[in-house]
DSSP file (Angstrom, degrees, kcal/mol; ACC not computed):
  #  RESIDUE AA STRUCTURE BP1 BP2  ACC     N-H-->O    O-->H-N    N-H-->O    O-->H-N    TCO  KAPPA ALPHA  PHI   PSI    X-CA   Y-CA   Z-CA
    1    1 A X    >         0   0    0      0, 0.0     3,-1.4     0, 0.0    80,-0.1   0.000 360.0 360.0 360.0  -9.2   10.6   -5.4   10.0
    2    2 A X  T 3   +     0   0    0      1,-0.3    78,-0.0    78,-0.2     0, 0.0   0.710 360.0  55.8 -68.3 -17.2   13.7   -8.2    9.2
    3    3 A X  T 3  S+     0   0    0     77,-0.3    -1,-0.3     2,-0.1     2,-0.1   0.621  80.0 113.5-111.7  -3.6   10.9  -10.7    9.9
    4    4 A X    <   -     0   0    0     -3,-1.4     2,-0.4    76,-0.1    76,-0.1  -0.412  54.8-150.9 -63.7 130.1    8.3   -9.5    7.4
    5    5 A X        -     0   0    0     77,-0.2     2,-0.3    -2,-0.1    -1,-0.1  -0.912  15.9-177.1-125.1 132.4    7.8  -11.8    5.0
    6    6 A X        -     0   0    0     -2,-0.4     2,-0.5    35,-0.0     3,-0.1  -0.923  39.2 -93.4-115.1 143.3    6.5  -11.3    0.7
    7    7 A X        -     0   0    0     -2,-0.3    13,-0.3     1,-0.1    34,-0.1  -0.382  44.2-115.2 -60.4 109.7    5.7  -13.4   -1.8
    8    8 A X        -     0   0    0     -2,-0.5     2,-0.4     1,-0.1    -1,-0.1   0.235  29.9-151.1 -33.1 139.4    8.7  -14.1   -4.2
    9    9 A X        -     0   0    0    139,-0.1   141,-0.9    -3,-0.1     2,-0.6  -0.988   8.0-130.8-126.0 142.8    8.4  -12.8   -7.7
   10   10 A X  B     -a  150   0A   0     -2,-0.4     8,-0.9   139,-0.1     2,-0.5  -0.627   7.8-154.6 -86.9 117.2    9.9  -14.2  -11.0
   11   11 A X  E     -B   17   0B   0     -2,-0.6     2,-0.3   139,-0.5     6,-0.2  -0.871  27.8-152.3 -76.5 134.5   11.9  -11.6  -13.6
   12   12 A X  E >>  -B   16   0B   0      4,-1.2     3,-2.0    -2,-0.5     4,-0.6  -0.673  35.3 -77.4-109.5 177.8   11.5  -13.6  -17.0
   13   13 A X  T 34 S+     0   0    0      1,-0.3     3,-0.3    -2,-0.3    -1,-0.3  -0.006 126.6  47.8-121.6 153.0   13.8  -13.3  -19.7
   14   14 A X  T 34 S-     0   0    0      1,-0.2    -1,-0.3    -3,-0.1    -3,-0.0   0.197 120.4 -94.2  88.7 -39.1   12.8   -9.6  -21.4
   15   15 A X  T <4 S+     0   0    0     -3,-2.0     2,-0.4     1,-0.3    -2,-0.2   0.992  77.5 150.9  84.4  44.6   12.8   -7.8  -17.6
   16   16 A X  E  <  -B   12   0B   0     -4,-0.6    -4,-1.2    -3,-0.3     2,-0.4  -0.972  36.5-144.0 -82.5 126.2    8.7   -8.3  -17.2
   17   17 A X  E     -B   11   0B   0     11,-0.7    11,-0.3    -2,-0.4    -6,-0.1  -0.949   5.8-145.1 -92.7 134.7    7.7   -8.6  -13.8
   18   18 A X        -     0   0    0     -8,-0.9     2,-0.4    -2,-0.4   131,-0.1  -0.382  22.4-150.7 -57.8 144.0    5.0  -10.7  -12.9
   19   19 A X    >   -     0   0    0     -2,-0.1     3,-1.7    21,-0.1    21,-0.1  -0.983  30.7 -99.7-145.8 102.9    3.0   -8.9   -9.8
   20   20 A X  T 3  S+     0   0    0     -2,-0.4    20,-0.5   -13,-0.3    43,-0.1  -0.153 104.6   2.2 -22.5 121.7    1.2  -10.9   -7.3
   21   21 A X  T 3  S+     0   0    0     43,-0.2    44,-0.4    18,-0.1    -1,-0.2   0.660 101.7 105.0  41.6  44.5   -2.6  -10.8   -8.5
   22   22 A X    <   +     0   0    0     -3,-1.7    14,-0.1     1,-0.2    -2,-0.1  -0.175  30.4 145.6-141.9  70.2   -2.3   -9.0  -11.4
   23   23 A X        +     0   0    0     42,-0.1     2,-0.3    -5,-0.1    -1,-0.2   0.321  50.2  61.9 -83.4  19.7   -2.6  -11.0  -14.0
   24   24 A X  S    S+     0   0    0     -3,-0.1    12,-0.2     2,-0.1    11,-0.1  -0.842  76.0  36.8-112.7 168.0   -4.2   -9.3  -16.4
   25   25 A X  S    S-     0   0    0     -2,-0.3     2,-0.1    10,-0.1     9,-0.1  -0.077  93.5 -35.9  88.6 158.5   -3.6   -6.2  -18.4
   26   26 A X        -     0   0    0      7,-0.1     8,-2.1     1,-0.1     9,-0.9  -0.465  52.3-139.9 -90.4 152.3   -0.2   -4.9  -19.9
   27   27 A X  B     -C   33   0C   0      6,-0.3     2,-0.3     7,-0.1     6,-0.2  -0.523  10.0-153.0-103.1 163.9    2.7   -5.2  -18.1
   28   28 A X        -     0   0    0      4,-2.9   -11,-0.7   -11,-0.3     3,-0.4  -0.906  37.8 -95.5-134.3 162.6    5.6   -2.0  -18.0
   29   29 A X  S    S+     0   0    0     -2,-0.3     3,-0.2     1,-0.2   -13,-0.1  -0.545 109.6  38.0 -77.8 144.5    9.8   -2.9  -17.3
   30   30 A X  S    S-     0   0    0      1,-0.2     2,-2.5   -15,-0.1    -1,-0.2   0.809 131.9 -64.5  78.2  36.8   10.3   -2.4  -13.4
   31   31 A X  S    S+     0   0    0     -3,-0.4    -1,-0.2     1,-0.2    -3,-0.1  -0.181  90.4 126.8 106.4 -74.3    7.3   -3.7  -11.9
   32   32 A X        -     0   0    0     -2,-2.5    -4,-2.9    -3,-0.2     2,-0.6   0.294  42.1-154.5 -33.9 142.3    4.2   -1.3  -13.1
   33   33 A X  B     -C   27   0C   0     85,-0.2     4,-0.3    -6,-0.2    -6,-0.3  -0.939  10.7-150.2-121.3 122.1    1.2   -3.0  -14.6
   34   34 A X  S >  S+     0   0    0     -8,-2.1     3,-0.5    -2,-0.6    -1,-0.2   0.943  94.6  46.0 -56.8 -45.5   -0.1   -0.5  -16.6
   35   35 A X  T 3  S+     0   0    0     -9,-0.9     2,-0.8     1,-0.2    -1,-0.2   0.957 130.7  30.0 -65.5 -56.4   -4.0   -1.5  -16.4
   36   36 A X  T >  S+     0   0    0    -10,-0.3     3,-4.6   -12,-0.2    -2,-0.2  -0.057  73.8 165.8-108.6  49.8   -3.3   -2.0  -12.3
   37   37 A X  T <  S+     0   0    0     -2,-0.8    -1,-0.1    -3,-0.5    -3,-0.1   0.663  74.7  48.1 -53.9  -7.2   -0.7    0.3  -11.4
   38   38 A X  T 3  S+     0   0    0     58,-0.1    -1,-0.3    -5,-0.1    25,-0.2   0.506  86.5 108.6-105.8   8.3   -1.0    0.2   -7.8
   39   39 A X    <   +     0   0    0     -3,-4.6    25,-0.2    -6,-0.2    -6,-0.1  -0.182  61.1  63.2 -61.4 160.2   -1.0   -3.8   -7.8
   40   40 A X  E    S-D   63   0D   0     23,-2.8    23,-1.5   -20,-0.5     2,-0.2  -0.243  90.1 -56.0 119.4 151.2    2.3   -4.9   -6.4
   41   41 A X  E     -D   62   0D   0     21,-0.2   106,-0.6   106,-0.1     2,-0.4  -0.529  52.0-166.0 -63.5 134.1    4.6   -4.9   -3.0
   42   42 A X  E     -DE  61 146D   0     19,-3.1    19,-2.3   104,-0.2   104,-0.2  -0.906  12.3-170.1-147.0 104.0    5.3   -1.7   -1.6
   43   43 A X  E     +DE  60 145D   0    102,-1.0   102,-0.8    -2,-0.4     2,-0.3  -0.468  26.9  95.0 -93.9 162.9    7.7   -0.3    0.8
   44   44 A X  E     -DE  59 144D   0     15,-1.4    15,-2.3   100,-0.2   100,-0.2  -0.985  55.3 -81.4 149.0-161.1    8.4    3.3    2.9
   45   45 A X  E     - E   0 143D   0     98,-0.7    98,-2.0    -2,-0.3    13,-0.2  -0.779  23.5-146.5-137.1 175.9    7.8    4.9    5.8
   46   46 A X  E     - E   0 142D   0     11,-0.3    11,-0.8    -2,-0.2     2,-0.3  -0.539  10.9-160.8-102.3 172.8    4.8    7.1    7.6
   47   47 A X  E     - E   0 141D   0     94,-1.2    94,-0.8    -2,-0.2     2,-0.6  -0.534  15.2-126.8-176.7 130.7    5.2    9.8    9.9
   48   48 A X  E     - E   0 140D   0      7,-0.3     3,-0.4     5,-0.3    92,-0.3  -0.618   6.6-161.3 -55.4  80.1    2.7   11.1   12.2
   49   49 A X  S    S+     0   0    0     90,-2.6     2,-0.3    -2,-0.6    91,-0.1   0.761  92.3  16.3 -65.3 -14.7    1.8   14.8   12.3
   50   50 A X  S    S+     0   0    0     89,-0.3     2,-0.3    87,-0.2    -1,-0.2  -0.752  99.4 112.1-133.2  95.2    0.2   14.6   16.1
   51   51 A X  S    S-     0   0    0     -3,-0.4    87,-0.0    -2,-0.3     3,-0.0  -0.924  81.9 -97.3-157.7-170.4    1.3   11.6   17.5
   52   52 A X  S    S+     0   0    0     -2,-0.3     2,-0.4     1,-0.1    -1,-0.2   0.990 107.5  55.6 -85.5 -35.5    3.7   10.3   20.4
   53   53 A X        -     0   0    0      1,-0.1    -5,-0.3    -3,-0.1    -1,-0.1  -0.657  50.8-177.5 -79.2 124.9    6.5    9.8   17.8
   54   54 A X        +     0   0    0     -2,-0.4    -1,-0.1    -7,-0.1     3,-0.1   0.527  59.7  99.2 -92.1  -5.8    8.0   12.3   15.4
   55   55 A X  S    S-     0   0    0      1,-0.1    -7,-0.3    -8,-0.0    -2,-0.0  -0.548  85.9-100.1 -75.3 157.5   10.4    9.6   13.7
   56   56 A X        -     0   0    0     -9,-0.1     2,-0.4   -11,-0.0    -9,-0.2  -0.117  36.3-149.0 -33.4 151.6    9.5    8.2   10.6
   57   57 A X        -     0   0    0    -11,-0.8   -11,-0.3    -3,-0.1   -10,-0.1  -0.868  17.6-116.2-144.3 124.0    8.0    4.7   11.0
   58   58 A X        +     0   0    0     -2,-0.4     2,-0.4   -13,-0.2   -13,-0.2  -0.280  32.4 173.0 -73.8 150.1    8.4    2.0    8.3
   59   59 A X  E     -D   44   0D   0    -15,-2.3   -15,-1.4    20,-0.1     2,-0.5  -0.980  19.3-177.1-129.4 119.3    5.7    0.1    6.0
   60   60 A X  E     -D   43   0D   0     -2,-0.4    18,-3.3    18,-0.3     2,-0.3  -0.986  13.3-174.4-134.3 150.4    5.3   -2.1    3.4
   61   61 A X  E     -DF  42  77D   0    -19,-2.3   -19,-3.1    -2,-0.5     2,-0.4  -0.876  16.2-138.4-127.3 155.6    2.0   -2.9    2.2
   62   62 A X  E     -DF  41  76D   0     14,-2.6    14,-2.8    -2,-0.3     2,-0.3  -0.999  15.9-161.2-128.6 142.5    0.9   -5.6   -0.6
   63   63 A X  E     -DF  40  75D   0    -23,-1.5   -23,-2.8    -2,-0.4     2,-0.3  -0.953   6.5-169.8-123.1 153.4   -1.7   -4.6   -3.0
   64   64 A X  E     - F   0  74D   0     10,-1.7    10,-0.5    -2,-0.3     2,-0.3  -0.764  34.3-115.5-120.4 149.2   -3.9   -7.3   -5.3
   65   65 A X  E     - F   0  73D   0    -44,-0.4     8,-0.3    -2,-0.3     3,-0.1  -0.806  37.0-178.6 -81.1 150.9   -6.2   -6.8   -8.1
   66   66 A X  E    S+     0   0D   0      6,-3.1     2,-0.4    -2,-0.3     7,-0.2   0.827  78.7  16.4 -94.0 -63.4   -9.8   -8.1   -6.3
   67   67 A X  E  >> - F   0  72D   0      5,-1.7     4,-2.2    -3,-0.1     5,-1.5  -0.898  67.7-171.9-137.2  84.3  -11.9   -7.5   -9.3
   68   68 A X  T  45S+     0   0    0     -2,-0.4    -1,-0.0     1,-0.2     5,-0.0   0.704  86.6  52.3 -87.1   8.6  -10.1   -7.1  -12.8
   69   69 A X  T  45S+     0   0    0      1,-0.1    -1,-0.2     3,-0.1     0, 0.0   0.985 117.0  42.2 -91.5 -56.0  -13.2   -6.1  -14.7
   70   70 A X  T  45S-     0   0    0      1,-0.1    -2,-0.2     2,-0.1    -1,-0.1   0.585 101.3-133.1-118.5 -32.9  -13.7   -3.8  -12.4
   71   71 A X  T  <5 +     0   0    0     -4,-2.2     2,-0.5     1,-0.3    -3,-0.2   0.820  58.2 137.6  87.6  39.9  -10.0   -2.2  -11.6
   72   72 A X  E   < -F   67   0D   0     -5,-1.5    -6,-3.1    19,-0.0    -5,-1.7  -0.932  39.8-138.6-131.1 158.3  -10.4   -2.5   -8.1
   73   73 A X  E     -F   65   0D   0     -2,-0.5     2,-0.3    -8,-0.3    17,-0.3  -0.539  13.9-169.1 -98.1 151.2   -7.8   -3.7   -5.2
   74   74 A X  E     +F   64   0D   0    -10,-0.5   -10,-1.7    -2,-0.1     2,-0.3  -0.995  26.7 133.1-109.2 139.8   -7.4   -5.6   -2.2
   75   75 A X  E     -F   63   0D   0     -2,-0.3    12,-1.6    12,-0.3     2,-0.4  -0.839  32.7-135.1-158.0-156.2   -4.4   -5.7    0.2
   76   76 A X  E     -FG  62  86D   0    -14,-2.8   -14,-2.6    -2,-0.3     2,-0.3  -0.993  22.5-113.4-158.6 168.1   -3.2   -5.5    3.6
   77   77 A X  E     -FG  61  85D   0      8,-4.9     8,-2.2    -2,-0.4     2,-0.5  -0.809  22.2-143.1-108.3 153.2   -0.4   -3.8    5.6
   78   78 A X  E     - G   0  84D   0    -18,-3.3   -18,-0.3    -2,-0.3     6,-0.2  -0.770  16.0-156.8-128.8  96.9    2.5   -5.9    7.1
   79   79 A X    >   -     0   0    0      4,-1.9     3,-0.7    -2,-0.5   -20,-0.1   0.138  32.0-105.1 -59.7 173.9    3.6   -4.6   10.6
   80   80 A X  T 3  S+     0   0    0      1,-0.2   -77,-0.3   -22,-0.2   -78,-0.2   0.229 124.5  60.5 -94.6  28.3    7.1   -5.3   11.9
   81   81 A X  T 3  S-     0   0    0      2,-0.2    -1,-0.2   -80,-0.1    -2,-0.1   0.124 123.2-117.0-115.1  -8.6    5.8   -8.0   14.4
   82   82 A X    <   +     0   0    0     -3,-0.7   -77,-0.2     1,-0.4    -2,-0.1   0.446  67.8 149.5  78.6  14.8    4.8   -9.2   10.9
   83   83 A X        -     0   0    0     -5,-0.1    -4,-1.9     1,-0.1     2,-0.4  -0.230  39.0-139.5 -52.9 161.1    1.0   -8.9   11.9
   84   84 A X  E     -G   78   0D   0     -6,-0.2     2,-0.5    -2,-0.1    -6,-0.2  -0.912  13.5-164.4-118.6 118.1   -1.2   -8.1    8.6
   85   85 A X  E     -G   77   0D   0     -8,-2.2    -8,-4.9    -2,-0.4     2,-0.2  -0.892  20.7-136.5-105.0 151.7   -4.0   -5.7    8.7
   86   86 A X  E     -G   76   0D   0     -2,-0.5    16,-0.3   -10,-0.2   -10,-0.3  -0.707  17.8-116.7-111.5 173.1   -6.3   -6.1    5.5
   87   87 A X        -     0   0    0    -12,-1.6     2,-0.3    -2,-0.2   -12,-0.3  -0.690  30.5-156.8-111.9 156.6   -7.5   -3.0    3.6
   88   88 A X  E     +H  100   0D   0     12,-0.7    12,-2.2    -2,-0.3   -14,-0.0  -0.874  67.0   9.5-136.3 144.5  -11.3   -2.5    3.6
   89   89 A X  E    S-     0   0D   0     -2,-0.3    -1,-0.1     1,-0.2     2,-0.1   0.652  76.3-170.0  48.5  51.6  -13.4   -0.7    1.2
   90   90 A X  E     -     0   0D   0    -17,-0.3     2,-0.5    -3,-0.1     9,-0.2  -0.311   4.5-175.1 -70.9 122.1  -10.5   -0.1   -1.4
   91   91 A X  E     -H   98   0D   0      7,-3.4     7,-2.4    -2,-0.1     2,-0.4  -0.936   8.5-155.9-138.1 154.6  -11.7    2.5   -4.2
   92   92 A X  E     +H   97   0D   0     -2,-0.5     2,-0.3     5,-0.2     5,-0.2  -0.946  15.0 176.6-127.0 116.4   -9.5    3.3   -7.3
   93   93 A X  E >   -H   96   0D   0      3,-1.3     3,-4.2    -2,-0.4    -2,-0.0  -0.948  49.7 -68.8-143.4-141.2   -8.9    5.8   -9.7
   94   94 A X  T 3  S-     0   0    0      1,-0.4     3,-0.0    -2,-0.3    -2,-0.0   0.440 128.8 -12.7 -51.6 -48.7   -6.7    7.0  -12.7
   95   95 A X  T 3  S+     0   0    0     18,-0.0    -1,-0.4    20,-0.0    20,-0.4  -0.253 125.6  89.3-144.7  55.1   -3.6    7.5  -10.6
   96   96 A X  E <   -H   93   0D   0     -3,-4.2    -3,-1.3    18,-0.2     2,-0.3  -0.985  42.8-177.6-140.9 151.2   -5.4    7.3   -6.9
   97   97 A X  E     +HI  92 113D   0     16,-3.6    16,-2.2    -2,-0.4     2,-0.5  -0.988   5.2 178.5-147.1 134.9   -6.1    4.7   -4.6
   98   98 A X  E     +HI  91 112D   0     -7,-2.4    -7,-3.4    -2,-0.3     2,-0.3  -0.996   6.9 166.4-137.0 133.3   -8.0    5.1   -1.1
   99   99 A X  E     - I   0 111D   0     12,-1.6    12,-0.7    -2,-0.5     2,-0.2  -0.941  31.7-124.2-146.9 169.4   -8.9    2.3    1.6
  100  100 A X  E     -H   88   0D   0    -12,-2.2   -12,-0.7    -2,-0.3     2,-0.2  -0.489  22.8-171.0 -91.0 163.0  -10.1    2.1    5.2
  101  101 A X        -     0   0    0     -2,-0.2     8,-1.6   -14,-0.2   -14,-0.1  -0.617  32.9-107.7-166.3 115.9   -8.0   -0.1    7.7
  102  102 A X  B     -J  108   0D   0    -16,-0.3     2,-0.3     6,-0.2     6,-0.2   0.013  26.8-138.3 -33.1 166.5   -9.4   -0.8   11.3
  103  103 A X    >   -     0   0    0      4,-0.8     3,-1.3     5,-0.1    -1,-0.1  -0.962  14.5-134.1-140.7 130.8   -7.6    1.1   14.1
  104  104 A X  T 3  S+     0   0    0     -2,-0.3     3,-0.1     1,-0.3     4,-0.1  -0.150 102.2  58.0-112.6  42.9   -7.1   -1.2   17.0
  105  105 A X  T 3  S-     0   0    0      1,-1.3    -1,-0.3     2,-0.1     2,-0.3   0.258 128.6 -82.6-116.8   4.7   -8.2    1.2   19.6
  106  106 A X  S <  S+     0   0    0     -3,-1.3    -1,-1.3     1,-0.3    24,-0.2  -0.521  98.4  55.5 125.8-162.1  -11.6    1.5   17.8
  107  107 A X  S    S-     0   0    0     22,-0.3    -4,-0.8    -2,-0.3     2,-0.3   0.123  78.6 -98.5 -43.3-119.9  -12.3    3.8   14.8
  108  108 A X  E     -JK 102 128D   0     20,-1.9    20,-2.8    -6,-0.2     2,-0.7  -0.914  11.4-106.0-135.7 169.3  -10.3    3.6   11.5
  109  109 A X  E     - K   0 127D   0     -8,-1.6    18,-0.2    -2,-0.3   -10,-0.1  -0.606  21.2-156.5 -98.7  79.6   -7.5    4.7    9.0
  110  110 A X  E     - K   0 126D   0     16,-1.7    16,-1.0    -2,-0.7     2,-0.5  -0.272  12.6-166.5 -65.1 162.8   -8.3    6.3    6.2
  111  111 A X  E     +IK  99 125D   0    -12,-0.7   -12,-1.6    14,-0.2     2,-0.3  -0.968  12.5 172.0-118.8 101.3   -5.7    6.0    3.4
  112  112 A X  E     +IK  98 124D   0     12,-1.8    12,-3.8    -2,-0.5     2,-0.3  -0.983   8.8 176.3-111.2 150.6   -5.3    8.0    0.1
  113  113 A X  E     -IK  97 123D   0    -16,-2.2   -16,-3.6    -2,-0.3     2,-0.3  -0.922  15.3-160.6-136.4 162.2   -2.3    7.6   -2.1
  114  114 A X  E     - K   0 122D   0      8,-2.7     8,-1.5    -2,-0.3     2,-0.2  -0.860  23.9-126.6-130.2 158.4   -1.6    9.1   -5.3
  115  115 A X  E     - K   0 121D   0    -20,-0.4     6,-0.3     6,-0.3     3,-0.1  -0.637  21.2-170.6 -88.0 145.4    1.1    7.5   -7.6
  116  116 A X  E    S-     0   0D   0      4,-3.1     2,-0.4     1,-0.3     5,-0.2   0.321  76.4  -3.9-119.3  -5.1    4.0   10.1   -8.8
  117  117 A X  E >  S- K   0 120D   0      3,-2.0     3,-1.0     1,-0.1    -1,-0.3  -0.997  99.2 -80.7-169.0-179.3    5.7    8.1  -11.2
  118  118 A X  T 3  S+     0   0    0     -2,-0.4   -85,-0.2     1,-0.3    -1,-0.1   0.857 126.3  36.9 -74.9 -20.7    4.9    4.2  -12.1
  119  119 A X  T 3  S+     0   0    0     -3,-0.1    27,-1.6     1,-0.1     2,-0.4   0.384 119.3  46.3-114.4  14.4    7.2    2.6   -8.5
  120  120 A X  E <   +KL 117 145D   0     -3,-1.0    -4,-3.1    25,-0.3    -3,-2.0  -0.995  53.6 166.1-131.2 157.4    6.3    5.3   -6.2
  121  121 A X  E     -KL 115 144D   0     23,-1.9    23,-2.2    -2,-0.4    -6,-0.3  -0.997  24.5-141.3-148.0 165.3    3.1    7.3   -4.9
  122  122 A X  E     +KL 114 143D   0     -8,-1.5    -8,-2.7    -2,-0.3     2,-0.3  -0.581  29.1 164.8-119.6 166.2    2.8    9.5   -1.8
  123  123 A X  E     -KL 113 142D   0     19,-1.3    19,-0.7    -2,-0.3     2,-0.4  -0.997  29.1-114.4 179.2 177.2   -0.4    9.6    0.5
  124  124 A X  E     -K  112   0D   0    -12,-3.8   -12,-1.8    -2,-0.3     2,-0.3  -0.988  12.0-144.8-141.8 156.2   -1.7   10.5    3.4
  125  125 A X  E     +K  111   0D   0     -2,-0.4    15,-2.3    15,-0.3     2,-0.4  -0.978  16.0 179.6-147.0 125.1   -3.3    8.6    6.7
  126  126 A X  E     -KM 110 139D   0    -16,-1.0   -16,-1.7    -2,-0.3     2,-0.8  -0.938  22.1-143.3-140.0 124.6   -6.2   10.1    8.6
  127  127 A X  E     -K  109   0D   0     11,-2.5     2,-0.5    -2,-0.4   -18,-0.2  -0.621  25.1-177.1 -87.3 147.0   -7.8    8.1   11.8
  128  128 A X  E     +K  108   0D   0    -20,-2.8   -20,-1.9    -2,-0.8    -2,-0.0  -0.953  62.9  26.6-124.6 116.4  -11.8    8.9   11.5
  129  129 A X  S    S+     0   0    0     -2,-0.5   -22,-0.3   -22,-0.3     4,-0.1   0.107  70.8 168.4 123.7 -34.5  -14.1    7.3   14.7
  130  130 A X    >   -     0   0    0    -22,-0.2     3,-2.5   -24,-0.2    -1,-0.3  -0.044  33.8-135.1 -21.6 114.4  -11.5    7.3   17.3
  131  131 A X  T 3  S+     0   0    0      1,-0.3    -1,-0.1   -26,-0.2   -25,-0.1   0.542  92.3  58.8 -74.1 -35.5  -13.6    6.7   20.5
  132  132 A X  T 3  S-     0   0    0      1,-0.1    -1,-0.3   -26,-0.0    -2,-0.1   0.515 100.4-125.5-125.3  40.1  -12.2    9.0   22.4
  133  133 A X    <   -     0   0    0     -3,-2.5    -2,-0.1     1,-0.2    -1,-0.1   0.293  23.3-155.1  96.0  -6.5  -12.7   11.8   20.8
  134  134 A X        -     0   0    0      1,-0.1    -1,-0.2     2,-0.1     4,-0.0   0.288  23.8-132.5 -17.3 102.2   -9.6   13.7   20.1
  135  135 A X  S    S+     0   0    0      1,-0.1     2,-0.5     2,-0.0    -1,-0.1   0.756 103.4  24.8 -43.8 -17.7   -9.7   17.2   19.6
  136  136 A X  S    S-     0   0    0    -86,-0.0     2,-0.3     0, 0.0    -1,-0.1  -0.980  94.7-124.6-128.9 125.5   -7.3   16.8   16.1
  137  137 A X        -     0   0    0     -2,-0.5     2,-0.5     1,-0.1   -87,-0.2  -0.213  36.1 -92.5 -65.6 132.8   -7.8   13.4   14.8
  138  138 A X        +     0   0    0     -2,-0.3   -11,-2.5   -12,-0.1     2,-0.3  -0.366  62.5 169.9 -42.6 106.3   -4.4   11.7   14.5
  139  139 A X  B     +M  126   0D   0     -2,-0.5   -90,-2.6   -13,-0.2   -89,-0.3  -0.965   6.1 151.4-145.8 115.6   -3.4   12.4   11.0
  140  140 A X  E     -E   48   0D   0    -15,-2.3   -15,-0.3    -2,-0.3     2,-0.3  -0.136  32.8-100.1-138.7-107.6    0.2   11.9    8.6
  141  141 A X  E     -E   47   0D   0    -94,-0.8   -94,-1.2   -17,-0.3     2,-0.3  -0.914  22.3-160.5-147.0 151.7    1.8   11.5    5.4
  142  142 A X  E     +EL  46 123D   0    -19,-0.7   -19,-1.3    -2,-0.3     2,-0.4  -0.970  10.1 179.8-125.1 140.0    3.4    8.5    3.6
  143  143 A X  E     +EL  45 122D   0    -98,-2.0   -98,-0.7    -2,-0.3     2,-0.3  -0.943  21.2 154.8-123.4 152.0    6.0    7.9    0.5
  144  144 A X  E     -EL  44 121D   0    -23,-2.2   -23,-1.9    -2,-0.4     2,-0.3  -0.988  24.7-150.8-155.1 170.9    6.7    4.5   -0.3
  145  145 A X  E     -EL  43 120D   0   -102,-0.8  -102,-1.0    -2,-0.3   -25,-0.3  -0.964  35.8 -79.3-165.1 135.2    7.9    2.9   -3.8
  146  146 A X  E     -E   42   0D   0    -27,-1.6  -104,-0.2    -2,-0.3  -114,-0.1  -0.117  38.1-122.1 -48.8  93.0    7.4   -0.5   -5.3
  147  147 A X        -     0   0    0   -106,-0.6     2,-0.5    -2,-0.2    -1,-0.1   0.129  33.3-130.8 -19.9 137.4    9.5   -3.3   -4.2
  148  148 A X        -     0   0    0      1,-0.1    -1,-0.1  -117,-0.0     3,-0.1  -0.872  29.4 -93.7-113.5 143.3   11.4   -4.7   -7.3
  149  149 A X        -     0   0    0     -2,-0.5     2,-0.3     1,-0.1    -1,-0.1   0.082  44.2 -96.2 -33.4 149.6   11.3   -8.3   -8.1
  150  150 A X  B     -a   10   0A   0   -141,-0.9     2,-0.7     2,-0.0  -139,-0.5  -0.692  39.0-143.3 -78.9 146.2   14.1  -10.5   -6.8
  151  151 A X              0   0    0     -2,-0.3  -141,-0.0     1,-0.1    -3,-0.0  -0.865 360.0 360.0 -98.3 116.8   16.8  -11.0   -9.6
  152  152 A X              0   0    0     -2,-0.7    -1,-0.1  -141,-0.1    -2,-0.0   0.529 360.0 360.0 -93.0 360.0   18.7  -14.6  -10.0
């Protein structure tokens, strides 16, 4: 993951962060946008309740506002080969966020996260489609918590 690479954010005088594609809407100290509260750079790990690994496995995801009348997100996940998968059919509310991400042995990932406090949320990760059929679909957990701006 040392080669995964995010887009720099400015602290401005006052301790507002600015949030990659969320410009609109009120901003909170530490990151949070209050109007987009899952906008923002996000790190943590997963871990896999049937899968070949039991270790935790690290993530960071970036999430964007798409739409701000609308309140809804785009983003992508950033592997540690520092491939990106983008998130598909991203649906939002009051403190939940759920999206699709292709599964690159065929069928997909669903995602839900809930925020627990304005820099972290918890979630869960469910493959749906899988081709070959598993009797228990591949299924685990994530927590991750909101990258903080760099400081000068």
């Amino acid at each position: 993951l040392a080669n995964a690479q995010l887009r720099r954010r400015e602290t401005p005088p006052g301790g507002e962060t600015r949030t990659p594609g969320a410009s609109a809407g009120a901003r909170t100290r530490g990151g949070a946008n209050a109007r987009f509260p899952f906008a923002g750079a996000w790190e943590g790990s997963f871990l896999m309740k049937d899968g070949p690994s039991k270790e935790p496995r690290w993530i960071v995801i970036t999430i964007d506002v798409a739409d701000s009348s609308k309140t809804s997100y785009s983003g992508f996940t950033i592997y540690p080969n520092n491939a990106r998968a983008p998130h598909l059919n991203s649906l939002a509310s009051k403190d939940s966020l759920r999206w699709e991400q292709s599964n690159s042995g065929g069928g997909h990932w669903l995602y839900a996260a809930r925020l627990v406090s304005p820099d972290s949320m918890v979630g869960t990760l469910t493959l749906h489609d899988a081709p070959w059929h598993p009797t228990t679909m591949p299924h685990g957990t994530f927590v991750m918590v909101r990258q903080q701006a760099a400081t000068r």
